[in-house]
Backbone bond lengths (Angstrom), bond angles and torsions (degrees), N, CA, C in turn:
res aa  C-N    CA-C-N  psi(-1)  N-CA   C-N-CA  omega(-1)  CA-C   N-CA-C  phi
1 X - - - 1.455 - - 1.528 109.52 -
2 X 1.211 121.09 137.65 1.219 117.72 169.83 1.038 123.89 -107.49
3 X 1.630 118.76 151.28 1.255 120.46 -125.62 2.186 101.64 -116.17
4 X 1.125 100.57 -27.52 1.618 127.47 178.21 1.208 117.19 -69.63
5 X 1.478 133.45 44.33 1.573 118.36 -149.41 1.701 96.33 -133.36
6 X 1.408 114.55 89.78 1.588 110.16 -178.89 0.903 121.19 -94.93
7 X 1.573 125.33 138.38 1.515 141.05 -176.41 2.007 88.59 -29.19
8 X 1.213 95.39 170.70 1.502 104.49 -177.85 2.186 98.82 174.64
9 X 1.359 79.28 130.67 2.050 96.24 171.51 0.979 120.32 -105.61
10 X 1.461 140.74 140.59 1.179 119.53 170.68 1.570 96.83 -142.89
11 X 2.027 127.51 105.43 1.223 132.46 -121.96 2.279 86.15 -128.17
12 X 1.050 98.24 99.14 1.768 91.64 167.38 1.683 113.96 -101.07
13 X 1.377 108.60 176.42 1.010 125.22 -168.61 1.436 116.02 -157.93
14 X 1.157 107.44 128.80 1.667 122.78 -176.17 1.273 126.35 -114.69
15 X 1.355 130.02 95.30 1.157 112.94 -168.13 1.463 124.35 -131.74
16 X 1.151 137.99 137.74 1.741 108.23 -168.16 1.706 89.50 -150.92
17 X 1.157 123.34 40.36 1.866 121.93 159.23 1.657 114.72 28.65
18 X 1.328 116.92 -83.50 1.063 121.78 166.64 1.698 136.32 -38.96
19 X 1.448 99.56 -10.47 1.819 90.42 -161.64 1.978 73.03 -143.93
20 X 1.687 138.01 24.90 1.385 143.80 140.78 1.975 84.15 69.28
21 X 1.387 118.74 69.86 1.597 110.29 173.61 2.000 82.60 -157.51
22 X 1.301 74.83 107.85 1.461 103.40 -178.69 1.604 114.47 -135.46
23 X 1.763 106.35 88.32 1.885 94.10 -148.30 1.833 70.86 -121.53
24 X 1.418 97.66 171.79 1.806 114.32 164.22 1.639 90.80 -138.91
25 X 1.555 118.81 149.55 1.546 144.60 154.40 1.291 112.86 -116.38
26 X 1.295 116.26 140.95 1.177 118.18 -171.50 1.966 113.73 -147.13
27 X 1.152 108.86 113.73 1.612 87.99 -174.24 1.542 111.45 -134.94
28 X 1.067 129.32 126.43 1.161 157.51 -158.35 1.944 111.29 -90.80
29 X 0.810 140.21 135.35 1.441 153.90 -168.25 1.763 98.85 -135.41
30 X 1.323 98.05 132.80 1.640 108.99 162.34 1.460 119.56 146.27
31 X 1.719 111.72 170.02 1.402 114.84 -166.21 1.346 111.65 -111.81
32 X 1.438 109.57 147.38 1.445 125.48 -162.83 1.727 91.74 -89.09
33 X 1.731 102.76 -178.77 1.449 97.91 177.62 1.724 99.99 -70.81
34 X 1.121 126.28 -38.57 1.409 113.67 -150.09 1.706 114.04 -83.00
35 X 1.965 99.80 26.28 1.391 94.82 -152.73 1.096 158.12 69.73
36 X 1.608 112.48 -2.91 1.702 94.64 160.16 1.312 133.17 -107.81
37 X 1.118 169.34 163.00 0.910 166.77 -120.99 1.874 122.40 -121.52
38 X 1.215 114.77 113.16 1.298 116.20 -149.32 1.727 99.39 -115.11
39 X 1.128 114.68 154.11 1.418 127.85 -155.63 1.441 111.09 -152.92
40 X 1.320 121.01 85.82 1.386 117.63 -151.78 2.062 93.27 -124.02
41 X 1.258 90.85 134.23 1.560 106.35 -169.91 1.579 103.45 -116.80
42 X 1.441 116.47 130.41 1.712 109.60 -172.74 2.324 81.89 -138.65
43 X 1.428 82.65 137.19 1.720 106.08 -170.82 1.348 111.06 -127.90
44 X 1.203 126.04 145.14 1.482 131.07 129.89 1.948 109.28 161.31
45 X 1.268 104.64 -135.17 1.242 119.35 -148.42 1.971 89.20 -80.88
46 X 1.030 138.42 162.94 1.624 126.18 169.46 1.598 105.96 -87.60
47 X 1.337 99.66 131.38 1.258 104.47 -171.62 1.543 117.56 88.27
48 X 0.713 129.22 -23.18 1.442 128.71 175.76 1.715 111.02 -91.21
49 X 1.511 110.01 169.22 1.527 102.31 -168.35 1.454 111.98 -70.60
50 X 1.289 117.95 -43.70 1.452 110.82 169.82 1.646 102.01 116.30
51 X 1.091 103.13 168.81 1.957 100.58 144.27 1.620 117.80 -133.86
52 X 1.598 107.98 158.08 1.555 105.95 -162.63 1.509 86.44 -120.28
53 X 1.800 116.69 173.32 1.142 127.23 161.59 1.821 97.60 -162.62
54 X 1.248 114.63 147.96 1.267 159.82 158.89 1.459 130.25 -87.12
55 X 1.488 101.52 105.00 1.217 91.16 148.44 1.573 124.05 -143.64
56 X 1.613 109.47 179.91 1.469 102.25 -156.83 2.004 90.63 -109.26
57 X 1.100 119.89 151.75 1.612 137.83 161.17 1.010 120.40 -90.55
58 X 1.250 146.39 163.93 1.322 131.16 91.78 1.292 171.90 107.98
59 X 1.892 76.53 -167.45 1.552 106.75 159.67 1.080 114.99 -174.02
60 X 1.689 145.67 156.26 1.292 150.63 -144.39 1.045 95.67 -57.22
61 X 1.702 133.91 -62.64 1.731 117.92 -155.10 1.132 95.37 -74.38
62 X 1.591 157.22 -41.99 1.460 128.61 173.18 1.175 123.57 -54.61
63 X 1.571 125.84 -27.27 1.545 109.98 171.74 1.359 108.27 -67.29
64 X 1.219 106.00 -40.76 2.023 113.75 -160.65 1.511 101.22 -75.52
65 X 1.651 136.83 -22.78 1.396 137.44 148.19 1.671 117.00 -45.19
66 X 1.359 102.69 -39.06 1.968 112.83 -165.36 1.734 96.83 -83.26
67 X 1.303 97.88 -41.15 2.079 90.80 -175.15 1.951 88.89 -96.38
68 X 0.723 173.59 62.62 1.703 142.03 35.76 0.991 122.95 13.67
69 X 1.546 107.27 -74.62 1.528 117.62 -173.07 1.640 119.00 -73.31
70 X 1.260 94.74 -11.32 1.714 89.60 -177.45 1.704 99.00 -81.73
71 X 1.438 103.07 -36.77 1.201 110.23 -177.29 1.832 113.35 -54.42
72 X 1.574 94.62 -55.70 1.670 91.67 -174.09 1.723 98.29 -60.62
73 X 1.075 144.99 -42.53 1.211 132.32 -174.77 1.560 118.30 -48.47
74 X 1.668 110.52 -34.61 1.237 111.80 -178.34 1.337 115.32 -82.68
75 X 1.135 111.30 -3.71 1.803 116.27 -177.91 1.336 99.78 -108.59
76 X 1.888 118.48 27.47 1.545 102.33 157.43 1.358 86.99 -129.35
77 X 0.904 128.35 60.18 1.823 147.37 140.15 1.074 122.16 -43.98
78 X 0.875 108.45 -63.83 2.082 105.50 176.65 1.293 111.97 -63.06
79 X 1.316 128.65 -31.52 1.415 109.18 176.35 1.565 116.72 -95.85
80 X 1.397 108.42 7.53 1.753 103.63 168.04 0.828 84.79 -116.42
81 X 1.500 152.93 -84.87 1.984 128.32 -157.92 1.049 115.76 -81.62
82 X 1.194 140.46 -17.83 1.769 142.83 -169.46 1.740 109.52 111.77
83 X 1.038 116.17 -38.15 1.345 123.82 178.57 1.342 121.07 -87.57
84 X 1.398 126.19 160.15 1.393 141.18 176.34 2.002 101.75 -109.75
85 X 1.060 97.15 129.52 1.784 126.14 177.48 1.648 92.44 -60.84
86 X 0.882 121.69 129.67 1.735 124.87 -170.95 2.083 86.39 -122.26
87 X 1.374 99.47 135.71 1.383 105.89 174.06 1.528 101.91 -86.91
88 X 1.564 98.49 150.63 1.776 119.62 -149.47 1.002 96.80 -112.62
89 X 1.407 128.40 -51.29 1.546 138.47 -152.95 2.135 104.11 161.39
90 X 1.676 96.76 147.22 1.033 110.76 -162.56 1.438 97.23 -151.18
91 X 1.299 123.59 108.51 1.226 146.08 -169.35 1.722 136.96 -126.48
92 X 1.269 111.42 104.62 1.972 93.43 -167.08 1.762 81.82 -122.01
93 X 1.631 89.79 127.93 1.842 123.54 172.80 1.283 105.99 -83.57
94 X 1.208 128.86 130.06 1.715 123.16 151.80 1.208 122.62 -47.42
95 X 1.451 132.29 139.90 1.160 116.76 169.48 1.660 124.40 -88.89
């Protein structure tokens, strides 16, 4: 198990005024008590409640494989809403 694994955010934003697509992504990295590695994604409209999902790993390279892919999904934005996800802030906490 490895032992070095700090909370970490990585917060986008979509926005395009004109065409009413005003979204935030938000995804979360980190370890539970029982050790495995948790990957928690919170979505929707800005300002509004959103919806979240969870999930558990593991071990680090399967979470850090699963938020990749969430990532590459969000960087094909422009061709499903019109807009590109602009990075917000990117943050790793000690644990």
């Amino acid at each position: 198990m490895e032992h070095a694994f700090p909370s970490r955010l990585i917060h986008l934003r979509a926005l395009d005024p004109a065409h009413n697509i005003a979204r935030d992504y938000s995804i979360w990295m980190s370890v539970d008590l029982f050790g495995d590695y948790v990957v928690e994604t919170c979505w929707g409209r800005i300002g509004a409640k959103g919806q979240r999902q969870r999930r558990s790993f593991p071990d680090a390279p399967s979470a850090r494989h699963h938020v990749r892919a969430i990532i590459r999904k969000r960087r094909g934005s422009r061709k499903r809403i019109g807009v590109e996800y602009q990075l917000m802030a990117r943050r790793a906490e000690s644990s």
